[in-house]
Short mmCIF file of the C-alpha atoms (twelve columns), coordinates in Angstrom:
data_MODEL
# 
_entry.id   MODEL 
# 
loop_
_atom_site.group_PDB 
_atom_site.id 
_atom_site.type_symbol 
_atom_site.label_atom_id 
_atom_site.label_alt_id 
_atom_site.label_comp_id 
_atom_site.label_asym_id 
_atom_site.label_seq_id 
_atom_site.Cartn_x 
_atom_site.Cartn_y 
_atom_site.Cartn_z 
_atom_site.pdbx_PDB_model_num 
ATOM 1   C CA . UNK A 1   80.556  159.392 129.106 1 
ATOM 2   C CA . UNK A 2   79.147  156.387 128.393 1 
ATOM 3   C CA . UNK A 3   80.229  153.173 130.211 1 
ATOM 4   C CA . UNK A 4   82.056  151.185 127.762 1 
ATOM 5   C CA . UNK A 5   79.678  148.069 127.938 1 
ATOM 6   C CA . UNK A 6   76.902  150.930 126.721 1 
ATOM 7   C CA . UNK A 7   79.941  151.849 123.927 1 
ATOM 8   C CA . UNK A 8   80.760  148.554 122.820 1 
ATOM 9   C CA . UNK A 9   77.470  145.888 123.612 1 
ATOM 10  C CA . UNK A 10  78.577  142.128 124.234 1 
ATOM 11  C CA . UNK A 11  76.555  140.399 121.464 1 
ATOM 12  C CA . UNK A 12  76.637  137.669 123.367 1 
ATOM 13  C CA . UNK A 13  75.712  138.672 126.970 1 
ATOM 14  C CA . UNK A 14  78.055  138.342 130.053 1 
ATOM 15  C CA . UNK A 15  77.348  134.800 130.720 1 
ATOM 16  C CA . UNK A 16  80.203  132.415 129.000 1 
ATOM 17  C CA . UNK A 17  78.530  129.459 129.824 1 
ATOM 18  C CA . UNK A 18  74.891  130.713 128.154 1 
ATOM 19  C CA . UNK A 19  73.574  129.383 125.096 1 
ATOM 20  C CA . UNK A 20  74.842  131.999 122.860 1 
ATOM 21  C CA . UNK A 21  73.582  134.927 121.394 1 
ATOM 22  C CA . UNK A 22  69.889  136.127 120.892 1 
ATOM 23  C CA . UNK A 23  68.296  134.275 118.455 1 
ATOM 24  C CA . UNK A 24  68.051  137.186 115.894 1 
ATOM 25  C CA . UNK A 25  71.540  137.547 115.963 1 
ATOM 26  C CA . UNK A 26  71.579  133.755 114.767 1 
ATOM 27  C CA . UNK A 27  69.510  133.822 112.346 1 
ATOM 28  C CA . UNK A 28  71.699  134.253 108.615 1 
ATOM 29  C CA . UNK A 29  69.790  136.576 106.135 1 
ATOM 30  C CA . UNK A 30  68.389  133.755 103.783 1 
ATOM 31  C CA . UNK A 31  69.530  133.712 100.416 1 
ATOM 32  C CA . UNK A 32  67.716  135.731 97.494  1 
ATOM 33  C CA . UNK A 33  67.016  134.086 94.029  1 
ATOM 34  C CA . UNK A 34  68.725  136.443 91.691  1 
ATOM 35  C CA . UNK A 35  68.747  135.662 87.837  1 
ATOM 36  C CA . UNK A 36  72.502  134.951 86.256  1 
ATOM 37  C CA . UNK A 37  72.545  137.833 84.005  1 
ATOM 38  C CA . UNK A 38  75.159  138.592 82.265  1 
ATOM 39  C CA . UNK A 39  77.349  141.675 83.461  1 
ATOM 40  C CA . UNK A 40  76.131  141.417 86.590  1 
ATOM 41  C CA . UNK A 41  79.146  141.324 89.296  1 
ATOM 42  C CA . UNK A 42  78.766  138.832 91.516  1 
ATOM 43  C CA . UNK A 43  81.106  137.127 94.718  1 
ATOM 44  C CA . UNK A 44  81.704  133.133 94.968  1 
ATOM 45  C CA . UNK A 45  81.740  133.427 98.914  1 
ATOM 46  C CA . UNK A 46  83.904  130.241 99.295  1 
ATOM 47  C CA . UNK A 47  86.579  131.554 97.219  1 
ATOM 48  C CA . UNK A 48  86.331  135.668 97.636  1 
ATOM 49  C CA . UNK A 49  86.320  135.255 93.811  1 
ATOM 50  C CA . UNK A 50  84.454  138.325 92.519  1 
ATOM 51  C CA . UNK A 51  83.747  139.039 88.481  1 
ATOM 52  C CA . UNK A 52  80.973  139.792 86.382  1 
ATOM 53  C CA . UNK A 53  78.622  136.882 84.701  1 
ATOM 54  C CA . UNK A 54  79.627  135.929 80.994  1 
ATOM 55  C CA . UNK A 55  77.888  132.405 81.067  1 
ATOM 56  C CA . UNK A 56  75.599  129.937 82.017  1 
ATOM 57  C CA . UNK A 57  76.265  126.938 80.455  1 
ATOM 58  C CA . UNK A 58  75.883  122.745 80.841  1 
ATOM 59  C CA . UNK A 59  79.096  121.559 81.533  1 
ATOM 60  C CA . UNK A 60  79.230  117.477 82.597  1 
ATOM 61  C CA . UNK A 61  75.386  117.362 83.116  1 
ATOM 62  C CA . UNK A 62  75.396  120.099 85.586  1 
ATOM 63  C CA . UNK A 63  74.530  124.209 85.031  1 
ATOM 64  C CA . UNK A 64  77.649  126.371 85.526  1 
ATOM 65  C CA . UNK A 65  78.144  130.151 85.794  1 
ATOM 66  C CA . UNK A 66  81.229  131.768 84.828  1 
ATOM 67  C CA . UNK A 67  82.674  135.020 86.460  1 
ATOM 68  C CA . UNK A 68  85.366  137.052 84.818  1 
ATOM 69  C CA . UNK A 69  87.247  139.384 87.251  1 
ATOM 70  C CA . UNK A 70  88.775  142.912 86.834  1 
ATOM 71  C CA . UNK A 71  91.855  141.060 85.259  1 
ATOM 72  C CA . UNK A 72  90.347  138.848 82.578  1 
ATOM 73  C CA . UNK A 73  90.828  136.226 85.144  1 
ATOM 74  C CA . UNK A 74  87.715  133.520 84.482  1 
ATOM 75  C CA . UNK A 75  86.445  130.831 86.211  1 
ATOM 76  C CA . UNK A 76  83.080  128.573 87.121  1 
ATOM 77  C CA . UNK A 77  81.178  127.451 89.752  1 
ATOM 78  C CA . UNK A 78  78.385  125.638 90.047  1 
ATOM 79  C CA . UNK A 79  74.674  127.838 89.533  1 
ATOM 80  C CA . UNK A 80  72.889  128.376 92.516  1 
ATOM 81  C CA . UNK A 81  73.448  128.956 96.059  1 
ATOM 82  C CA . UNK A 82  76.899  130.162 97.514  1 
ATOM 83  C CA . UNK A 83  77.483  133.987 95.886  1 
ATOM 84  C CA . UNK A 84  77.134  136.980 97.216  1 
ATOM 85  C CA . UNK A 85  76.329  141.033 96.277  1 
ATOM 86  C CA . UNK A 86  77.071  143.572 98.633  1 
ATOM 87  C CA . UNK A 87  77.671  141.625 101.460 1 
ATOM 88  C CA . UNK A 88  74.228  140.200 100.583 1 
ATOM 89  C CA . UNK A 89  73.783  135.925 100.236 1 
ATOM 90  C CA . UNK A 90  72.001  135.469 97.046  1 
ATOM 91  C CA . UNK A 91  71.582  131.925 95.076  1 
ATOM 92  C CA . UNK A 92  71.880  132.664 90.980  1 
ATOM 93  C CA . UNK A 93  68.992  130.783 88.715  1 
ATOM 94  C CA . UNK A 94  69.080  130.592 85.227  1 
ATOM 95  C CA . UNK A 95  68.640  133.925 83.336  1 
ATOM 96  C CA . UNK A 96  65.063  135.283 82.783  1 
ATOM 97  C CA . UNK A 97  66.017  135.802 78.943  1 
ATOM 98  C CA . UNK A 98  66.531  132.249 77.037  1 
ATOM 99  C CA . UNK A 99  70.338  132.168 76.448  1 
ATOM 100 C CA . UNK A 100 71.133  131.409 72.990  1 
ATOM 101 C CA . UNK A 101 72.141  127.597 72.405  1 
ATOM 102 C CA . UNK A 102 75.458  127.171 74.088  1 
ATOM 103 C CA . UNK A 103 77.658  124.676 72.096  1 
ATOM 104 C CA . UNK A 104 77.854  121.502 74.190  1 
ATOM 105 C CA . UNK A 105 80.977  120.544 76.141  1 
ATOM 106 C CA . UNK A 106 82.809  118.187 77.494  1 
ATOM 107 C CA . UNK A 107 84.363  117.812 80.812  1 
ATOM 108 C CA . UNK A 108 87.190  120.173 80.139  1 
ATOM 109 C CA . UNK A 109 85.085  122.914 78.845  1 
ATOM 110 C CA . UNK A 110 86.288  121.976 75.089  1 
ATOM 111 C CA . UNK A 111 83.222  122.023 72.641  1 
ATOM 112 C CA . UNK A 112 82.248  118.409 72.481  1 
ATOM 113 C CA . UNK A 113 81.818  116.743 69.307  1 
ATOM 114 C CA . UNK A 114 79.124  114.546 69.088  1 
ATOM 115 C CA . UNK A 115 79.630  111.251 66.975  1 
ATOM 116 C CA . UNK A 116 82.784  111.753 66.715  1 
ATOM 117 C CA . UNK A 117 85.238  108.404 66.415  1 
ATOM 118 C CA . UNK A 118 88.265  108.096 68.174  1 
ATOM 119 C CA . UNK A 119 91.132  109.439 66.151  1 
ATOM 120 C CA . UNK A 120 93.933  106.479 65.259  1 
ATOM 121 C CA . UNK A 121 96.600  106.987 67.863  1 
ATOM 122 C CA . UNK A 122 99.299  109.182 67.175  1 
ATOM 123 C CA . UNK A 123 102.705 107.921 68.316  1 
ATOM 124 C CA . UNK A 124 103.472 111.150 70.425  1 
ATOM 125 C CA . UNK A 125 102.540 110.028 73.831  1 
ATOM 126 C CA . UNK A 126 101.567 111.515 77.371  1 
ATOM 127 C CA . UNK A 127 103.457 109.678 80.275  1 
ATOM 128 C CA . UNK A 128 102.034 110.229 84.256  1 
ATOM 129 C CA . UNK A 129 103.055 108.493 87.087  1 
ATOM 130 C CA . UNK A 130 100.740 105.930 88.057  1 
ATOM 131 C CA . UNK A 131 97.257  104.919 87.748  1 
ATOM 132 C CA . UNK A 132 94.958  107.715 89.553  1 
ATOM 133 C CA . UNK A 133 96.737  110.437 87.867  1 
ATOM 134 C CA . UNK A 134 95.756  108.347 84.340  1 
ATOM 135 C CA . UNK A 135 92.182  107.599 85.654  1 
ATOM 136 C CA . UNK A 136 91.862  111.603 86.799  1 
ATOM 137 C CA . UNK A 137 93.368  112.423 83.101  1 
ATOM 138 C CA . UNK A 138 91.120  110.476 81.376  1 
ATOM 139 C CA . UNK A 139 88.067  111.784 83.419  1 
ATOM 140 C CA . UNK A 140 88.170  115.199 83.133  1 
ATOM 141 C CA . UNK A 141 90.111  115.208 79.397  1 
ATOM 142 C CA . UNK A 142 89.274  111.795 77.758  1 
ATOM 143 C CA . UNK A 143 86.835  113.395 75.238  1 
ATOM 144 C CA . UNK A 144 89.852  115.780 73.589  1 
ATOM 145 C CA . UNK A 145 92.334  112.828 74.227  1 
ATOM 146 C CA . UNK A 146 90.537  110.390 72.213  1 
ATOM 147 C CA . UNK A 147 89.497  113.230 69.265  1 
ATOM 148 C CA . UNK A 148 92.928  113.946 69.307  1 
ATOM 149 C CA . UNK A 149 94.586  110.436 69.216  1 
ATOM 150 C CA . UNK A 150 96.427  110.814 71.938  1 
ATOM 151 C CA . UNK A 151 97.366  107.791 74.591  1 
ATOM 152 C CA . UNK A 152 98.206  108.470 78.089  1 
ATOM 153 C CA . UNK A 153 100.467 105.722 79.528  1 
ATOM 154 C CA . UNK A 154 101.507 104.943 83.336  1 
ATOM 155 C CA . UNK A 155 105.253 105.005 84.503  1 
ATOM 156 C CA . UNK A 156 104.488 103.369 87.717  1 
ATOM 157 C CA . UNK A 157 106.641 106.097 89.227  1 
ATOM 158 C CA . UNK A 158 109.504 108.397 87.639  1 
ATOM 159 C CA . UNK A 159 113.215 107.414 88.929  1 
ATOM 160 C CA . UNK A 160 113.132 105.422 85.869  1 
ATOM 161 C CA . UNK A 161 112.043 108.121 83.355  1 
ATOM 162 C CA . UNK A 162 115.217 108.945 81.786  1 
ATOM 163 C CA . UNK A 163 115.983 104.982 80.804  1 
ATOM 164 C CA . UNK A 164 112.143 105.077 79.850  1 
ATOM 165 C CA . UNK A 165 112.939 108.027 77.615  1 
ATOM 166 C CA . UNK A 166 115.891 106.638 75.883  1 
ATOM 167 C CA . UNK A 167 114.165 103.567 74.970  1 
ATOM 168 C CA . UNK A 168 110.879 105.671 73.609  1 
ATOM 169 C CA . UNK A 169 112.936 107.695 71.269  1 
ATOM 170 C CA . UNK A 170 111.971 110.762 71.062  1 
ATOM 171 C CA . UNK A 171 111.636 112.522 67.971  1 
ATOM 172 C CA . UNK A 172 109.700 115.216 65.739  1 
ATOM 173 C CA . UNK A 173 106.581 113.828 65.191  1 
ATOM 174 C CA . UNK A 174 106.958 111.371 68.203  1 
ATOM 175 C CA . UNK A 175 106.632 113.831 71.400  1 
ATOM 176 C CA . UNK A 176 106.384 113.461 74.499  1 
ATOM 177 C CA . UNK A 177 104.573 115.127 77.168  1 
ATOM 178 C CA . UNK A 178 105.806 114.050 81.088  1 
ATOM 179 C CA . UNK A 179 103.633 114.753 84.405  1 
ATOM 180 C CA . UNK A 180 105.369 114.326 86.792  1 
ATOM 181 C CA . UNK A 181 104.281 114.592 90.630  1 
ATOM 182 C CA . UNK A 182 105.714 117.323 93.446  1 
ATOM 183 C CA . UNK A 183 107.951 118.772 90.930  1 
ATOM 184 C CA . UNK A 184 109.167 122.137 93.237  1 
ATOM 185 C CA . UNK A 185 112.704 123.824 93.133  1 
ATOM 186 C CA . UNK A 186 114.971 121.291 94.827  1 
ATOM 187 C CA . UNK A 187 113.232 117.920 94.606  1 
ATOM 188 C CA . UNK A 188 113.943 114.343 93.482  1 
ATOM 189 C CA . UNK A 189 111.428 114.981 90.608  1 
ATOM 190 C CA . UNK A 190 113.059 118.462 89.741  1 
ATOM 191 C CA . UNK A 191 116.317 116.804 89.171  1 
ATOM 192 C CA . UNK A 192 115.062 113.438 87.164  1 
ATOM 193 C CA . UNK A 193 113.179 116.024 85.006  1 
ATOM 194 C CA . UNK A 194 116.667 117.750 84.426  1 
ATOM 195 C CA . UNK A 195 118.420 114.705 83.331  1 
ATOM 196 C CA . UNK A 196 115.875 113.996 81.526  1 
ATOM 197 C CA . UNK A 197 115.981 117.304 78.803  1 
ATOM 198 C CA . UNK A 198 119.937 116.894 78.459  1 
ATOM 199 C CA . UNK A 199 119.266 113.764 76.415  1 
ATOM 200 C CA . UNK A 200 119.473 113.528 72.676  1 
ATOM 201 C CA . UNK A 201 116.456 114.038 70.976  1 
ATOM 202 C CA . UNK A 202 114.562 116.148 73.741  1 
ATOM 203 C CA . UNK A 203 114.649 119.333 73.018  1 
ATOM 204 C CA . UNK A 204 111.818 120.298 71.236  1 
ATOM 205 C CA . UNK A 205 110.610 116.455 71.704  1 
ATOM 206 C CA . UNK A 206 110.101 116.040 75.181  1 
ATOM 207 C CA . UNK A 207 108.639 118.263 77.827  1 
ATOM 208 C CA . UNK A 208 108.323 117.293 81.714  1 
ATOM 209 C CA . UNK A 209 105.588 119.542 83.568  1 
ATOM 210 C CA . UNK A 210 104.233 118.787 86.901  1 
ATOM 211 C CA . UNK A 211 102.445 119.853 89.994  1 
ATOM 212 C CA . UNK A 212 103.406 120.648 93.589  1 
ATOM 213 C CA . UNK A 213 101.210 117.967 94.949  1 
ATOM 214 C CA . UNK A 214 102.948 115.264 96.806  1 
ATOM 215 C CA . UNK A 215 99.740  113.007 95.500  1 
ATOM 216 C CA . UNK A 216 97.218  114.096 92.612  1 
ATOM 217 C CA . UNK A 217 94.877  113.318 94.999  1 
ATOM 218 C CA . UNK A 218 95.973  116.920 96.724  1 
ATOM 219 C CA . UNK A 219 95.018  118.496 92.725  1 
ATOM 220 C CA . UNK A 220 91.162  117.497 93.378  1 
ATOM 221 C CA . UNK A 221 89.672  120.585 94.904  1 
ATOM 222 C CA . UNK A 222 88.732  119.647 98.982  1 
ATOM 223 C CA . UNK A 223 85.464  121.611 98.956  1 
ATOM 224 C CA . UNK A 224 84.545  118.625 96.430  1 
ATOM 225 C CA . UNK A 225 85.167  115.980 99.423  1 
ATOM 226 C CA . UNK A 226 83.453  118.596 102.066 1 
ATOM 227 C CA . UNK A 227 87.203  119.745 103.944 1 
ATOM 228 C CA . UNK A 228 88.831  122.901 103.973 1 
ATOM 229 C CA . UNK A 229 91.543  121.665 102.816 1 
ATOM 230 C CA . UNK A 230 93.523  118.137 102.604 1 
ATOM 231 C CA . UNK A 231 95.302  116.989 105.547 1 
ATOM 232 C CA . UNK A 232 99.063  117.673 106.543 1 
ATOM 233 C CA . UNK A 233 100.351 114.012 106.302 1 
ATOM 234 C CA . UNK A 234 104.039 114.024 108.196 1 
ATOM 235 C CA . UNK A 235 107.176 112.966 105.992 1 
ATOM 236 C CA . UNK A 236 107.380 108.949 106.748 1 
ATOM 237 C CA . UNK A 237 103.755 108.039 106.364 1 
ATOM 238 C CA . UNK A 238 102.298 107.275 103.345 1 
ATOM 239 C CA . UNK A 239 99.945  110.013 101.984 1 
ATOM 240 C CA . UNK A 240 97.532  108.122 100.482 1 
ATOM 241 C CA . UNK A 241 97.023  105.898 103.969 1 
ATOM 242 C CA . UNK A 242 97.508  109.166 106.536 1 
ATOM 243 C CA . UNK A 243 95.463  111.431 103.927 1 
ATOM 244 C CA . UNK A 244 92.513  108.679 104.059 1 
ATOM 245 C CA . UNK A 245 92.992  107.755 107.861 1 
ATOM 246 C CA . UNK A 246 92.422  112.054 108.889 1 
ATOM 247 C CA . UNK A 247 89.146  112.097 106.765 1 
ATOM 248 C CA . UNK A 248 88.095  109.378 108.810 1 
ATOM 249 C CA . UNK A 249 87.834  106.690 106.045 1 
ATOM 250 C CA . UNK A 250 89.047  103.448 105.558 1 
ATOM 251 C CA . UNK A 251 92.967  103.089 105.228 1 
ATOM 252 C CA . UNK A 252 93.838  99.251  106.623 1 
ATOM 253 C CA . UNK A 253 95.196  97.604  103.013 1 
ATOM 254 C CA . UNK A 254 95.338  98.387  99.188  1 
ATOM 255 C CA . UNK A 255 91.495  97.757  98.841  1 
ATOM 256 C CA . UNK A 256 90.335  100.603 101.348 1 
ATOM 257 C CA . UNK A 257 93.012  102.891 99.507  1 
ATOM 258 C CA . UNK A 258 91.302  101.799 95.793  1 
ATOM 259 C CA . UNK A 259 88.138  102.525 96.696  1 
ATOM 260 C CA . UNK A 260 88.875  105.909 98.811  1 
ATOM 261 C CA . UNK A 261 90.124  107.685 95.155  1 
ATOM 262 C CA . UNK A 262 87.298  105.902 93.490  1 
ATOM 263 C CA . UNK A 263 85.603  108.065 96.290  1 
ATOM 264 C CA . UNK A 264 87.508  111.173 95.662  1 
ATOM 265 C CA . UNK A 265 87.246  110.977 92.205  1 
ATOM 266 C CA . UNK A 266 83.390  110.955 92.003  1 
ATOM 267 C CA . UNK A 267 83.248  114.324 93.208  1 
ATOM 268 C CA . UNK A 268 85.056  115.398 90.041  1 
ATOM 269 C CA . UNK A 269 82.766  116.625 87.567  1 
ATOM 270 C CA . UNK A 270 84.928  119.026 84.912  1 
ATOM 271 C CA . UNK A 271 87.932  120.700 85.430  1 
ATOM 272 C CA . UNK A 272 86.745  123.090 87.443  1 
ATOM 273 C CA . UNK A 273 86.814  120.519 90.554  1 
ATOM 274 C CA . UNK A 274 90.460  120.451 89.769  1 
ATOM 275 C CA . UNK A 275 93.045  122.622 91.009  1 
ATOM 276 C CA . UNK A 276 94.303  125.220 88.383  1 
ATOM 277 C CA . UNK A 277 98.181  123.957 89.350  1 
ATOM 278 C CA . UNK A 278 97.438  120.687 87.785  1 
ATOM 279 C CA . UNK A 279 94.800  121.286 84.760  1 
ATOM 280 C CA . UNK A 280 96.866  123.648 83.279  1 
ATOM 281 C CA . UNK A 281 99.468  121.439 82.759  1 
ATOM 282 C CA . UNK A 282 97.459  119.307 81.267  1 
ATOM 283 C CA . UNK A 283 96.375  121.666 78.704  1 
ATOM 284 C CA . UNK A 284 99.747  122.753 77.772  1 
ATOM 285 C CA . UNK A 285 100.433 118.824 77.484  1 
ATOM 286 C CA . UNK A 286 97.975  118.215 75.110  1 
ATOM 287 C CA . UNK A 287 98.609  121.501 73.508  1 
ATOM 288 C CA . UNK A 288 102.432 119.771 73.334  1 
ATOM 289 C CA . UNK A 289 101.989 116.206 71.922  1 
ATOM 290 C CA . UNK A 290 99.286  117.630 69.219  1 
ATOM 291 C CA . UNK A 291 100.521 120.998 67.923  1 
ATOM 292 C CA . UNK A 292 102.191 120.767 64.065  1 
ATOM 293 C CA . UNK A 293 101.394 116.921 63.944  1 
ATOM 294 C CA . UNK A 294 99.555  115.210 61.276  1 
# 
């Protein structure tokens, strides 16, 4: 029988304190160029998300490919580099075959209309909490928020949201659609957003959707700031200042904190840089505020 080193070879020799394995064991297979074809099944290797091509498009001034999985499930990621096939790296280029002319779109993958003026503000109104979640909203959906005539409005926080509802009024044909942040079972935000649809005039008016994000900073995508995934920041410190202080960045006063989201929120291209929890929301906001008004 054979000696169970001979059975099961150390790949990286018997000596801990060498410089690691052979050098052809280093060595990654390099990535083949591989046209984005439709139907052809394809896995983001970041994600583990596997589906077959439907799209290339422009989406925000930057080529896109879009997978569906077995489900129907769809989403996009950025052509190129980074996707797999058979266990094999390969980096997607445009398709051989022109595509026909995609429709253009705007940063949250709604067709964009070009020329178009900014519809007169409806009174219906979207409400967030404070200004990065506004500056993220307007980002990624300001194109479909200004065709539709919609305003989104800070509340500088939300234990004040049920006085702030009274005084709005809420009513058919004046809606309103509330994000709210970290709103899980059992939370302060959970219970505010209770109050809130017992008062007259909300049903039907008023709808409060939110994230589980302590910070909508947590609803940008990491991989877009190069981590894994955002920091655990322990109950007592303040997120923004521990979340900027374990990436290493400034944190000392308001300024640093300003200019670390204006950091964050570069990276933010379309909605797919944003975290499904929070862009769907979103959607069914705008979907809220708009549908049946004139």
């Amino acid at each position: 029988m054979p000696a169970p080193s001979d059975r099961f070879p150390d790949r990286y020799g018997s000596d801990v304190l060498s410089s690691g394995p052979p050098a052809h064991h280093r060595r990654r297979p390099a990535a083949r160029e591989l046209p984005a074809q439709r139907d052809l099944v394809v896995e983001e290797a970041s994600t583990g998300f596997t589906g077959a091509i439907t799209r290339v498009e422009k989406i925000a001034g930057e080529l896109v490919v879009e997978l569906e999985d077995g489900r129907g499930r769809r989403r996009t990621f950025p052509l190129g580099p980074g996707f797999m096939i058979d266990g094999r790296p390969v980096a997607l280029t445009r398709p051989t075959a022109a595509p026909a002319p995609a429709r253009k779109r705007s940063a949250s993958g709604s067709v964009y209309v070009e020329g178009a003026k900014a519809r007169t503000a409806r009174a219906s109104r979207i409400w967030v909490e404070g200004t990065h979640d506004a500056e993220l909203v307007q980002k990624v959906w300001g194109h479909d928020l200004r065709i539709e005539g919609i305003v989104v409005e800070q509340l500088e926080g939300a234990d004040h949201l049920a006085e702030r509802v009274r005084e709005f009024g809420p009513a058919p044909g004046r809606r309103l659609g509330i994000l709210v942040d970290h709103l899980v079972p059992g939370s302060k935000e959970s219970r505010i957003a209770a109050e809130v649809m017992n008062l007259p005039g909300a049903r039907g008016n008023v709808t409060v959707l939110g994230h589980p994000y302590v910070d909508v900073w947590q609803a940008v995508k990491p991989a877009r700031v190069g981590i894994r995934e955002w920091p655990h920041i322990p109950r007592g410190t303040d997120i923004k200042v521990g979340t900027l202080a374990a990436l290493g960045w400034p944190h000392e006063d308001m300024a640093d904190i300003g200019l670390g989201w204006k950091r964050i929120l570069s990276t933010v291209r379309s909605y797919a840089d944003v975290e499904p929890t929070l862009s769907g929301r979103i959607e069914e906001l705008i979907d809220f505020v708009t549908v049946d008004q004139g």
